[in-house]
KENULO-804741 format. One record per residue (C-alpha): residue number from 1; residue in three letters; x, y, z. Coordinates in nm, 3 decimals. Example, Ala and Ser with C-alpha at 12.3 -4.5 7.8 and 13.67 -1.06 7.14 Angstrom:
   seq   type         u         v         w
     1    Ala     1.230    -0.450     0.780
     2    Ser     1.367    -0.106     0.714
//
This chain:
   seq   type         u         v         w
     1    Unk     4.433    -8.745     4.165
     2    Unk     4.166    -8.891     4.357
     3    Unk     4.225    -9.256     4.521
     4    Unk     3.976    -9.531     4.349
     5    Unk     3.901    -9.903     4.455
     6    Unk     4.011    -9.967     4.079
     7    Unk     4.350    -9.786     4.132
     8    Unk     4.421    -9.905     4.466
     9    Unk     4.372   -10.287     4.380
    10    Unk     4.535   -10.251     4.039
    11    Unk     4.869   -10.131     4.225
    12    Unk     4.827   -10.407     4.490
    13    Unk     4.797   -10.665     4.235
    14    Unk     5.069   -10.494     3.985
    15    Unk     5.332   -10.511     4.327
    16    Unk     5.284   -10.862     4.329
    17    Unk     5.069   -10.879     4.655
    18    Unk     5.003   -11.269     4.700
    19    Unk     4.681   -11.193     4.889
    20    Unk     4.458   -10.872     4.942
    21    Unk     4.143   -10.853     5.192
    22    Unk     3.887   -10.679     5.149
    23    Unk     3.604   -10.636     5.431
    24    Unk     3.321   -10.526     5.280
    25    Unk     2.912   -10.564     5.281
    26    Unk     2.902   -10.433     4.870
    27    Unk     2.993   -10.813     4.752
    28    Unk     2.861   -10.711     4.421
    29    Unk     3.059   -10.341     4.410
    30    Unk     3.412   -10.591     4.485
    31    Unk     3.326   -10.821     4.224
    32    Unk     3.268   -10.554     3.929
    33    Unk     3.605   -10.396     4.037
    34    Unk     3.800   -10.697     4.100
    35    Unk     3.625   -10.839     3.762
    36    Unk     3.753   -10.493     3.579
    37    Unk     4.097   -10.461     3.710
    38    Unk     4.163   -10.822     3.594
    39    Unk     4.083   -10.758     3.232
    40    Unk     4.288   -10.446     3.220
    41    Unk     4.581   -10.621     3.356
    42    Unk     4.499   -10.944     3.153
    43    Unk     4.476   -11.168     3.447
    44    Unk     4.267   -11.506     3.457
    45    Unk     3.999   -11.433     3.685
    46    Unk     3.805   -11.748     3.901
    47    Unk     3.551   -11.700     4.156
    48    Unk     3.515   -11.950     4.495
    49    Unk     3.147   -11.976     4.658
    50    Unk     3.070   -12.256     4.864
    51    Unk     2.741   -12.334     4.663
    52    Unk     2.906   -12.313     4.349
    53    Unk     3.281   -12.386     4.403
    54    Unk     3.549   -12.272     4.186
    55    Unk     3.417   -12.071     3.795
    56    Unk     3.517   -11.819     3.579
    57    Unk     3.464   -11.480     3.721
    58    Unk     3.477   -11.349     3.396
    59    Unk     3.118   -11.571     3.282
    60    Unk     2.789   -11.598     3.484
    61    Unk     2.692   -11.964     3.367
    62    Unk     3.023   -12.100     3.356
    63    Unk     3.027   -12.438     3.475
    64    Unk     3.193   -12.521     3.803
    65    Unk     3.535   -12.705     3.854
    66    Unk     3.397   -13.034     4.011
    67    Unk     3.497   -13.122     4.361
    68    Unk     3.569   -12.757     4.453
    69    Unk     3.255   -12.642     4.695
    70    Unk     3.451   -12.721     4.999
    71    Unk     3.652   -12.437     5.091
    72    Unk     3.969   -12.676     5.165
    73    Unk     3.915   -12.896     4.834
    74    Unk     3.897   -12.553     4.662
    75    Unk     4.201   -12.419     4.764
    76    Unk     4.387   -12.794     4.700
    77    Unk     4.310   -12.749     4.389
    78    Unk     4.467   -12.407     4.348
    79    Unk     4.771   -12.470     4.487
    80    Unk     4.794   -12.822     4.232
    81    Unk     4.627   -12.633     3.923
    82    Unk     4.644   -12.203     3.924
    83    Unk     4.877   -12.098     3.649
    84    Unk     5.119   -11.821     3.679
    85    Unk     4.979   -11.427     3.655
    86    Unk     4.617   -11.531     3.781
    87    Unk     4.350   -11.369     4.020
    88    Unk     4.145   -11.557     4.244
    89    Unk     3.874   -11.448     4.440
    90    Unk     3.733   -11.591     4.793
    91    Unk     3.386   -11.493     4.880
    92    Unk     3.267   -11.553     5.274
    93    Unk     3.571   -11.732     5.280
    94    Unk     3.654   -11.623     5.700
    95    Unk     3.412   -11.866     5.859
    96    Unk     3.617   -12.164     5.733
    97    Unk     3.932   -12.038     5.828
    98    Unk     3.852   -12.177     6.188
    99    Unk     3.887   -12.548     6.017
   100    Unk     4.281   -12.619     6.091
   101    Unk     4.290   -12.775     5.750
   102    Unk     4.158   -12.522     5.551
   103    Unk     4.349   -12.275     5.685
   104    Unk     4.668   -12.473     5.600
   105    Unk     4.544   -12.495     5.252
   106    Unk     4.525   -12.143     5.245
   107    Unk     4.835   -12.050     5.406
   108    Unk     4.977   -12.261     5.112
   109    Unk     4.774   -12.120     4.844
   110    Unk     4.909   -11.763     4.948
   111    Unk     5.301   -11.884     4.925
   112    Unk     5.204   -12.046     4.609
   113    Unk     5.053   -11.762     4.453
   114    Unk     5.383   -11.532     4.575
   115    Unk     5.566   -11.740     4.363
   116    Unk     5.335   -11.736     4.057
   117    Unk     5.332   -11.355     4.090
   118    Unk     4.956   -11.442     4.157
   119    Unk     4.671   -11.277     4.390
   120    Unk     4.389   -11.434     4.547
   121    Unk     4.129   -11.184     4.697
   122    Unk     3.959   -11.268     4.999
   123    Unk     3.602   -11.094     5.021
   124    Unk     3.441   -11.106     5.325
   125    Unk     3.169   -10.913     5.509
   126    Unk     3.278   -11.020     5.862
   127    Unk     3.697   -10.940     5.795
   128    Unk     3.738   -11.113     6.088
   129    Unk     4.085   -11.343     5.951
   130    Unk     4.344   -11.527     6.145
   131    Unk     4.677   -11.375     6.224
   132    Unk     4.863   -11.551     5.995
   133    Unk     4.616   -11.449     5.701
   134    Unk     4.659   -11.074     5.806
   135    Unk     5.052   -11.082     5.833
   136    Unk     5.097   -11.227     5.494
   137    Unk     4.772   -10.940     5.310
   138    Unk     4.700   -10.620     5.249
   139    Unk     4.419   -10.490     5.331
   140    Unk     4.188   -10.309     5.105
   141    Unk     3.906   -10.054     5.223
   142    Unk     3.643   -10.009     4.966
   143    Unk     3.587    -9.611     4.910
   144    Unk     3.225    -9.473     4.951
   145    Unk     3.072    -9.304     4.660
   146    Unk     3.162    -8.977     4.631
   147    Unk     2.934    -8.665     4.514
   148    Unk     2.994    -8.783     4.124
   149    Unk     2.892    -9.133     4.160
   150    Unk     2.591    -9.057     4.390
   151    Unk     2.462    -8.830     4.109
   152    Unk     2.497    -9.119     3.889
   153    Unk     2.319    -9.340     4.099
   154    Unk     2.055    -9.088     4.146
   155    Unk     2.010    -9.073     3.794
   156    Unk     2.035    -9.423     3.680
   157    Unk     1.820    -9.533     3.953
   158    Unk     1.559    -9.272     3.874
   159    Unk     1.509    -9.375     3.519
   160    Unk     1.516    -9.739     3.607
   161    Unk     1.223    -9.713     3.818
   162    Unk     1.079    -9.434     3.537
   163    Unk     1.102    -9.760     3.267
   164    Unk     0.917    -9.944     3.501
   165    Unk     0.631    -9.697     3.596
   166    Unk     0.635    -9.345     3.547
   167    Unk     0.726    -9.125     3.808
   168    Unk     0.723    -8.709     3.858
   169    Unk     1.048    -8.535     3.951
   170    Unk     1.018    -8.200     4.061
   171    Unk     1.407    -8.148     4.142
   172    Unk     1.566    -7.802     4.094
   173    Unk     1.938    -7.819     4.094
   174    Unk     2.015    -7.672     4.446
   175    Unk     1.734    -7.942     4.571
   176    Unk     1.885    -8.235     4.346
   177    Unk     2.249    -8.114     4.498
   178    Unk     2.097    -8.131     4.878
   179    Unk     1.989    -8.491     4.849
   180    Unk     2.343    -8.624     4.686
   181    Unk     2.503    -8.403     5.026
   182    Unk     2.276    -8.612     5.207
   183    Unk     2.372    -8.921     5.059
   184    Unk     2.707    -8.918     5.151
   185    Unk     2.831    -9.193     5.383
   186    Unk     2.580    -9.428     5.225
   187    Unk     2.702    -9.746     5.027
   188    Unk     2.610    -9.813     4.668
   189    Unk     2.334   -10.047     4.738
   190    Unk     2.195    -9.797     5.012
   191    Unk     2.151    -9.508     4.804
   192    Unk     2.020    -9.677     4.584
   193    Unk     1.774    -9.827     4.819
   194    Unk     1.680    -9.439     4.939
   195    Unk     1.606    -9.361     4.618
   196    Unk     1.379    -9.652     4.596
   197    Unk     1.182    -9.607     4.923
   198    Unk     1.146    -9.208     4.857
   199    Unk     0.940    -9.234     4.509
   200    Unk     0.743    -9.574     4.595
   201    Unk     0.468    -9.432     4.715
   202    Unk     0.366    -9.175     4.568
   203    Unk     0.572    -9.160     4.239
   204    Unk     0.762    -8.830     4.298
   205    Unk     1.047    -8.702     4.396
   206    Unk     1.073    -8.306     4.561
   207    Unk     1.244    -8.100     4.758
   208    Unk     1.003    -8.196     5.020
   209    Unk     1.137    -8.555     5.014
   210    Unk     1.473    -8.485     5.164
   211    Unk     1.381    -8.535     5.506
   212    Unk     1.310    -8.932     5.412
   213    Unk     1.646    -8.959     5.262
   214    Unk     1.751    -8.836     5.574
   215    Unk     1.552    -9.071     5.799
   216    Unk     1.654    -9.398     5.587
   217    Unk     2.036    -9.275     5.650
   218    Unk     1.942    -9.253     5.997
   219    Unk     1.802    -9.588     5.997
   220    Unk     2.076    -9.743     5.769
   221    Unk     2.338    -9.603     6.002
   222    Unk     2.225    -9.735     6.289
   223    Unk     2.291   -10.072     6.194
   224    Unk     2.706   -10.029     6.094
   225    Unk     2.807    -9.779     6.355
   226    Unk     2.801    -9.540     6.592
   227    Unk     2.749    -9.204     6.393
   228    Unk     2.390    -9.005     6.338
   229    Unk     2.278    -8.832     6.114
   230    Unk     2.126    -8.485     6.250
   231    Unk     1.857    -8.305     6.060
   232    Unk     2.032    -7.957     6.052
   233    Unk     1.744    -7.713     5.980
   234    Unk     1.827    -7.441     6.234
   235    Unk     1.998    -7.109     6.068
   236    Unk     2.328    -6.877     6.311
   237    Unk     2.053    -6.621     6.180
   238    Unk     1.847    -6.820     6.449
   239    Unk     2.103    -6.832     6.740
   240    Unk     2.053    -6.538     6.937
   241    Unk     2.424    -6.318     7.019
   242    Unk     2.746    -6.566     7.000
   243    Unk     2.867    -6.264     6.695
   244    Unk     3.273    -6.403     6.775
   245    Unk     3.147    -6.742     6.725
   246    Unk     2.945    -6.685     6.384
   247    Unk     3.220    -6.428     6.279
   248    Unk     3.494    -6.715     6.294
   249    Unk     3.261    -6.949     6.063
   250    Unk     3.097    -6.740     5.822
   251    Unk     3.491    -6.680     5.763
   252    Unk     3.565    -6.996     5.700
   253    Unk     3.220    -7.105     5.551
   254    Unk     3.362    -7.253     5.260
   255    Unk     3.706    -7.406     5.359
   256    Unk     3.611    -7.784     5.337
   257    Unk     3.530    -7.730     4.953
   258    Unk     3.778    -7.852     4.666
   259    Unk     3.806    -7.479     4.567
   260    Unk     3.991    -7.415     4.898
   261    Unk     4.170    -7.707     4.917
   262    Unk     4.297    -7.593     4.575
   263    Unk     4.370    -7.230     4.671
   264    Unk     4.615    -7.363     4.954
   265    Unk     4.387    -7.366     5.222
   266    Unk     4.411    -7.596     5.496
   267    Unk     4.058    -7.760     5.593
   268    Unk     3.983    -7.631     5.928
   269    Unk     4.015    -7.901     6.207
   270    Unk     3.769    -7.826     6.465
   271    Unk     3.627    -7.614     6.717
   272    Unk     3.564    -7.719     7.099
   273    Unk     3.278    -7.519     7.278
   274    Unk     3.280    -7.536     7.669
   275    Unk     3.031    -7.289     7.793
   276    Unk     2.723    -7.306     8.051
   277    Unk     2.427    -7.573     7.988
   278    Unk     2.154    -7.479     7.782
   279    Unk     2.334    -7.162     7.608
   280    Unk     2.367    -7.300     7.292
   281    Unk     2.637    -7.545     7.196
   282    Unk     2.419    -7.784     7.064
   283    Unk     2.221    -7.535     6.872
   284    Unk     2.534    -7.394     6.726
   285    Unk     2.712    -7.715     6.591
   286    Unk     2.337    -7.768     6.390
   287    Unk     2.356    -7.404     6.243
   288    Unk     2.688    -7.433     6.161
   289    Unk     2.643    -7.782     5.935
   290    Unk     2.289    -7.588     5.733
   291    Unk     2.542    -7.227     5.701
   292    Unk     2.801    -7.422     5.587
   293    Unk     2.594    -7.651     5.375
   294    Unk     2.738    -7.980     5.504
   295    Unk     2.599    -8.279     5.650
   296    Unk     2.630    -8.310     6.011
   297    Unk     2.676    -8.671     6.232
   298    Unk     2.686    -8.649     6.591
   299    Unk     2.922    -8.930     6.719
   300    Unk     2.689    -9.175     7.001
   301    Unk     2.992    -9.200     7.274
   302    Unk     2.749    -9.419     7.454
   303    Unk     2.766    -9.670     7.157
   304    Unk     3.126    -9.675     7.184
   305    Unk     3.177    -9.883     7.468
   306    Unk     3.161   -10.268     7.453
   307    Unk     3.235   -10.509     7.730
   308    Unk     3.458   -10.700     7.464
   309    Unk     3.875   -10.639     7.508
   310    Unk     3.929   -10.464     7.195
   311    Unk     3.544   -10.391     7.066
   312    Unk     3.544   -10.055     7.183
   313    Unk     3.868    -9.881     7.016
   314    Unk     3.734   -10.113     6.657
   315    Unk     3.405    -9.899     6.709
   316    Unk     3.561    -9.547     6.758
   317    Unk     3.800    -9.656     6.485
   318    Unk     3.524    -9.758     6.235
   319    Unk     3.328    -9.407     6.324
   320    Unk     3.649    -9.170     6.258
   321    Unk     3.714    -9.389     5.927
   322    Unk     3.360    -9.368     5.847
   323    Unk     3.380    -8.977     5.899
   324    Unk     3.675    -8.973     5.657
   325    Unk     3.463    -9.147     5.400
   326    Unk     3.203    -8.945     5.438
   327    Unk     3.434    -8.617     5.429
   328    Unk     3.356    -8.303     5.355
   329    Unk     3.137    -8.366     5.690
   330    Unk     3.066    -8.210     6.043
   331    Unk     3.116    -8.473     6.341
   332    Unk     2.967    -8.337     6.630
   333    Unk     3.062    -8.516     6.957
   334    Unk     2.823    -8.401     7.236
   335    Unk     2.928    -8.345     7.588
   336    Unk     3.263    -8.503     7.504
   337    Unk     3.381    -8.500     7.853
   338    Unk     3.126    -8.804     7.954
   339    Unk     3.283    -8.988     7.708
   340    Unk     3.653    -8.968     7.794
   341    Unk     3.639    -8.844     8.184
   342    Unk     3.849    -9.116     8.367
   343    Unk     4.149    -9.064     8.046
   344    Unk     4.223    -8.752     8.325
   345    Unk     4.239    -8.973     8.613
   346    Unk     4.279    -9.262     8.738
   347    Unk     4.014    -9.533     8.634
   348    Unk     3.855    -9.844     8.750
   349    Unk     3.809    -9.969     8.326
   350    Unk     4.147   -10.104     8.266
   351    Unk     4.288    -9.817     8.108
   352    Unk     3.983    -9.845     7.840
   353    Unk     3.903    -9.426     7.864
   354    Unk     4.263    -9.376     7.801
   355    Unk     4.299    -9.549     7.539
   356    Unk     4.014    -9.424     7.345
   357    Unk     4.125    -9.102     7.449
   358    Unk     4.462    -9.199     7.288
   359    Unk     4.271    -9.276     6.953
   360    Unk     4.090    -8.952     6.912
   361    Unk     4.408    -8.720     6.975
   362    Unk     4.603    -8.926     6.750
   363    Unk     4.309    -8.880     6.471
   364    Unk     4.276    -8.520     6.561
   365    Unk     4.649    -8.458     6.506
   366    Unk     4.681    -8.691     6.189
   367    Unk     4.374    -8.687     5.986
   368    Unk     4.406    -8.557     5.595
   369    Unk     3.973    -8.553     5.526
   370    Unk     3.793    -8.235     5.557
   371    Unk     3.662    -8.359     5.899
   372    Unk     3.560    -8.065     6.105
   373    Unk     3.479    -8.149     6.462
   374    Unk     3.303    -7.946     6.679
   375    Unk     3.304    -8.106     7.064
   376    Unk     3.087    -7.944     7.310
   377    Unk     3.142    -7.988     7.704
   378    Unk     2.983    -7.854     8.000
   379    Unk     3.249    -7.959     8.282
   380    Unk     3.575    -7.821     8.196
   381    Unk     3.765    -7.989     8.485
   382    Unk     3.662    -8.358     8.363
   383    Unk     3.871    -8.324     8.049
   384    Unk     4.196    -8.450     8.011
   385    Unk     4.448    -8.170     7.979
   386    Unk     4.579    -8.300     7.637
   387    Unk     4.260    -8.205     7.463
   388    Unk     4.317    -7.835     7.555
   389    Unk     4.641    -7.861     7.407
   390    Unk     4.715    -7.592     7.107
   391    Unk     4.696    -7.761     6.777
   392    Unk     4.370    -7.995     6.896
   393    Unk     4.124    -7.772     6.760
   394    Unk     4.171    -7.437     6.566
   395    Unk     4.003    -7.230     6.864
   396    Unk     3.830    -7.295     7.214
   397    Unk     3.521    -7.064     7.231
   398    Unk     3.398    -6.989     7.542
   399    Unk     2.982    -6.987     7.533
   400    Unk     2.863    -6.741     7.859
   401    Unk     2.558    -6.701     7.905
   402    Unk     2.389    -6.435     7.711
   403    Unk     2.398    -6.028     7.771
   404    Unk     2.078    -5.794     7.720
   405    Unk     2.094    -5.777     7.345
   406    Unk     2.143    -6.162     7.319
   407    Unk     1.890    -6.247     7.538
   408    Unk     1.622    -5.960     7.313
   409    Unk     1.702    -6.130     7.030
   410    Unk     1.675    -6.505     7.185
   411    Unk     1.338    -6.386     7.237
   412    Unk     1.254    -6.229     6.927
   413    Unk     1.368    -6.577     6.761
   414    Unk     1.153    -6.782     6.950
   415    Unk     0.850    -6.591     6.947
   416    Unk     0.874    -6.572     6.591
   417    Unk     0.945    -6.950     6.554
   418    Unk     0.575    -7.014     6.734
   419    Unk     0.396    -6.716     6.525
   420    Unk     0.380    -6.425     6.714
   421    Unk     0.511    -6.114     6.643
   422    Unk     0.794    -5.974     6.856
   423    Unk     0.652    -5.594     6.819
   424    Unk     0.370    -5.721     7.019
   425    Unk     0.600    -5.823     7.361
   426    Unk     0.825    -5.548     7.570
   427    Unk     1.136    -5.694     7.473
   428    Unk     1.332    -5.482     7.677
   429    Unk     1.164    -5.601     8.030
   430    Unk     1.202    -5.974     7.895
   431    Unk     1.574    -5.923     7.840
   432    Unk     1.558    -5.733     8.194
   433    Unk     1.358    -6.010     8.361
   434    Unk     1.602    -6.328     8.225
   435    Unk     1.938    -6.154     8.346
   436    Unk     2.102    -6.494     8.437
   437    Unk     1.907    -6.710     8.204
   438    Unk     2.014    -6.885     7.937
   439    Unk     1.860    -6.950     7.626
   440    Unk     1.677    -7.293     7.636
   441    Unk     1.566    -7.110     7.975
   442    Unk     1.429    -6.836     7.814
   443    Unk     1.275    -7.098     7.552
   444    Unk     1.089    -7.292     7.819
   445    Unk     0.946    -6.981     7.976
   446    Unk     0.786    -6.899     7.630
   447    Unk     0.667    -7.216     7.597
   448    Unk     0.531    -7.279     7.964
   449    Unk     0.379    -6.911     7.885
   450    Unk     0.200    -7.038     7.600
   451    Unk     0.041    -7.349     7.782
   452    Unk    -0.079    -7.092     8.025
   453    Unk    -0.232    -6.838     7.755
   454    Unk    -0.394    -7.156     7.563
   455    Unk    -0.540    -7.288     7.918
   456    Unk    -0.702    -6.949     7.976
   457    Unk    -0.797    -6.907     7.654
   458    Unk    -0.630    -6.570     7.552
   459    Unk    -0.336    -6.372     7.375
   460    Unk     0.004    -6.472     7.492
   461    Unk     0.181    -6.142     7.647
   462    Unk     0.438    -6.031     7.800
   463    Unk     0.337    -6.008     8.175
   464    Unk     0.274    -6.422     8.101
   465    Unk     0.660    -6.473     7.977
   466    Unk     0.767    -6.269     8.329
   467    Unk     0.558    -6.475     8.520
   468    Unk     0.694    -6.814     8.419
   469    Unk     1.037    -6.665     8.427
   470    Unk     1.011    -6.608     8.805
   471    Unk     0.847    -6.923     8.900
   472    Unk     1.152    -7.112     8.737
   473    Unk     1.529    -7.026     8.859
   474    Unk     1.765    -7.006     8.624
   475    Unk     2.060    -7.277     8.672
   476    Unk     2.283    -6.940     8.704
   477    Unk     2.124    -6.944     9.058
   478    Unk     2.096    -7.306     9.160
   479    Unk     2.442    -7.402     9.046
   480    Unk     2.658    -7.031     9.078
   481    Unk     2.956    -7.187     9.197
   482    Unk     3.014    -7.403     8.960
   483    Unk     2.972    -7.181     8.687
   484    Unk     3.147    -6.900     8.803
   485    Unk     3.431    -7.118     8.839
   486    Unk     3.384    -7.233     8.454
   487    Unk     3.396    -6.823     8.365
   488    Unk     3.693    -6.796     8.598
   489    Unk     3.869    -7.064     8.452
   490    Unk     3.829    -6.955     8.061
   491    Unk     3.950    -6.616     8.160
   492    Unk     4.253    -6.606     7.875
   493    Unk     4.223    -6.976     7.781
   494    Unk     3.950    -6.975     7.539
   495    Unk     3.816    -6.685     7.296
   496    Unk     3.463    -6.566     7.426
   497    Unk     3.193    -6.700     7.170
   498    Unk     2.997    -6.339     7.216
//
């Protein structure tokens, strides 16, 4: 049975747990579970603001108990006045706690309400509570809303704003199930929100207004953490060759679902591409989130760091719990060897790199979710030995760049993605022409081909592609050591993506 906030605090409460944080930005989301766990236990609920001081929880008007608004009177009182088998709640309660007194009154409150098999909840957006608060509390992680309760949201929302002013929804179900997917990892009061902002303006709601849902998740994420949202609409029908590579996830295309999990199936882990710039890492983990119909974040490893002790291992904490919560998910971290390079050596950062480094493995070995993480890297010798290790990641694929018939249909793709018809173009002397090239090469020689046809005012062809082909070495030639050393070096350590 699935874990809920009402579950969870009902058992913390029921084992007698004298105080229970709970960090959280969805105040109101606490209060309605904290407010319905302590009528079905049949526990006298009060509520602590500083502009109100100590009410009822259970009554919105309910006058205050005087003298309470200061958070130190308020919590004299408790300790004189709470009867036994009560629940009190704490709201912004943190900032105080720096006030030597008020902490002591709390510290009281909390052996006072041990003995009166009583619970007082701190909720707090910040979380940020003294040692001596932590050691004595549990802690308490509000879930996200899962696929069920976004629907509901959706729905509620939608006919709340219809009472208001009529809108239009033009939603078919596979369109209606797209934008809950793409709600995930949003809070209550955010999805709500996207639903707000999408049918504003012009009253309706389509298929075409996913990509807003999308954008305000980008914005709203941007402000909590460090993980992106990626628009995912690239298809493996659009990645020219890598057939191991799409063979090994159309096989497992549907192992994050519930179905699986059911069957017996463990939830793939992960994949880590290492392969040649530009042939298609990044373009894979995108087509593998739309073929597998899941949303895909890519993890900013630049965001990570903080010149704060501490600050930096929070953030990468916060992003692989955030994953979890947004589970089933794709976390794409990009060129992962930039962000842990000095965990293989020896480092000027204080250790920092290692123990990040230190985080991730242990989250990659322990993690329950239907997380799958695809890492890409470019420079095999920068990462630490430990993330090779068997067990990391279900395979290493090995992305070469591509032969004849990859690089014909690379071609094919892209001149079909710009409207022009691949009959029309020798593909055969292209794929000839870009031996050594890989495929955003071949992309930018189309493209700098076009600018040339438009320029001159005529049909692109395929003497234009060959042209801008030669005038541009490929990085096969200008870096061949270092690559050949990459395909010398995954020589029976990783499974060759093609």
């Amino acid at each position: 049975m699935p874990r809920t906030d009402h579950t969870l605090l009902t058992q913390l409460i029921t084992a007698r747990h004298p105080c229970v944080l709970i960090p959280t930005f969805e105040e109101q989301h606490a209060l309605n579970v904290i407010r319905a766990v302590a009528s079905e236990v049949r526990r006298h609920a009060l509520v602590w603001t500083v502009t109100r001081g100590l009410h009822d929880a259970m009554i919105e008007d309910e006058i205050s108990i005087p003298d309470t608004a200061h958070p130190a009177g308020a919590l004299a009182h408790l300790c004189k006045h709470t009867p036994e088998r009560s629940l009190v709640v704490m709201l912004d309660l943190s900032h105080h706690l720096k006030d030597d007194r008020t902490l002591r009154c709390l510290r009281e409150l909390i052996a006072k309400m041990e003995r009166a098999e009583s619970t007082v909840v701190l909720v707090d957006a910040d979380g940020d509570y003294p040692p001596a608060i932590k050691s004595a509390s549990a802690r308490m992680d509000l879930t996200l809303p899962g696929a069920a309760e976004l629907e509901q949201i959706v729905r509620s929302t939608l006919r709340t704003i219809h009472s208001q002013q009529a809108i239009n929804v033009q939603l078919g179900r596979e369109d209606f199930d797209a934008i809950i997917q793409n709600l995930s990892g949003l809070s209550r009061r955010q999805a709500r929100q996207a639903i707000i902002e999408t049918v504003s303006e012009d009253r309706l709601i389509d298929a075409t207004d996913l990509k807003r849902i999308i954008e305000y998740k980008k914005r709203a994420l941007r402000t909590v953490g460090v993980l992106e949202p990626i628009e995912t609409l690239v298809t493996l029908d659009e990645v020219g060759g890598l057939e191991n590579l799409k063979k090994w996830l159309n096989l497992r295309a549907n192992a994050l679902s519930e179905e699986a999990i059911e069957f017996g199936i463990e939830p793939p882990r992960g994949v880590l591409m290492l392969g040649v710039q530009g042939a298609g890492k990044s373009l894979s983990a995108k087509a593998v989130a739309t073929a597998w119909k899941r949303p895909l974040v890519r993890m900013d490893v630049g965001a990570l760091f903080d010149r704060y002790i501490g600050e930096s291992e929070k953030r990468l904490r916060e992003a692989l719990l955030q994953a979890a919560m947004m589970s089933p998910v794709i976390l794409w971290i990009d060129e992962i060897e930039k962000a842990f390079a000095s965990a293989a050596a020896q480092s000027s950062d204080g250790g920092l790199s290692k123990r990040m480094f230190g985080t991730l493995l242990t989250w990659m070995q322990e993690h329950t979710k239907p997380v799958f993480l695809i890492a890409t890297a470019n420079d095999v010798s920068a990462l630490p030995p430990e993330l090779l290790r068997k067990g990391r990641f279900d395979e290493i694929f090995f992305i070469d760049l591509p032969n004849p018939a990859a690089r014909r249909s690379i071609f094919e793709i892209h001149l079909r993605r710009r409207d022009r018809d691949p009959d029309l173009f020798d593909l055969d002397e292209l794929s000839r022409e870009s031996d050594g090239y890989a495929g955003a090469e071949i992309e930018q020689a189309i493209k700098s081909a076009i600018y040339e046809a438009f320029s001159r005012n005529t049909l692109l062809s395929t003497k234009m592609i060959v042209a801008a082909l030669r005038g541009s070495p490929p990085l096969s030639v200008t870096m061949s050591e270092k690559i050949d050393a990459l395909r010398q070096w995954s020589v029976g350590r990783c499974v060759n993506a093609d």
